[in-house]
BABA-389168 format. One record per residue (C-alpha): z, y, x. Coordinates in steps of 0.1 Angstrom, whole numbers, plus 2048, in hexadecimal, padded with zeros to 3 digits. Layout:
ZYX ...
END
This chain:
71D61D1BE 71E5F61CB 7126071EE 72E61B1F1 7455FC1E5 7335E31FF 7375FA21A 75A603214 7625DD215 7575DC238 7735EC243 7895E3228 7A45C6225 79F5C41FB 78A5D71E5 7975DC1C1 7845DD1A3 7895E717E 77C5CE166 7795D613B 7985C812E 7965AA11B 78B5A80F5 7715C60FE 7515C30F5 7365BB10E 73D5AA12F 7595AE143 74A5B2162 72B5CC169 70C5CC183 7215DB19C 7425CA19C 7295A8199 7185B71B9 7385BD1C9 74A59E1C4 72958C1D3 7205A21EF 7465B21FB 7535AE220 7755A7218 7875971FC 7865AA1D6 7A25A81B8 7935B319A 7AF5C4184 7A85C815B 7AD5EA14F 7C75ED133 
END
């Protein structure tokens, strides 16, 4: 899935991600949005879900 994400920000102006809302359990951010927000060619807003 991150492949698809890292190559799509190549040719993207922002990427937008889902995060867990806050007060779930577990982290917030996952492997891939991690990978993304570290390896993305453009700039990336990471939106909680409600």
């Amino acid at each position: 899935m991150h492949t698809a994400l890292l190559r799509a920000s190549a040719a993207s102006d922002l990427l937008v991600l889902g995060a867990r809302p806050h007060g779930s359990p577990g982290p917030r951010l996952g492997m891939v949005n991690g990978t993304v927000l570290q390896h993305a060619h453009c700039p990336v807003a990471v939106v909680p879900r409600r």
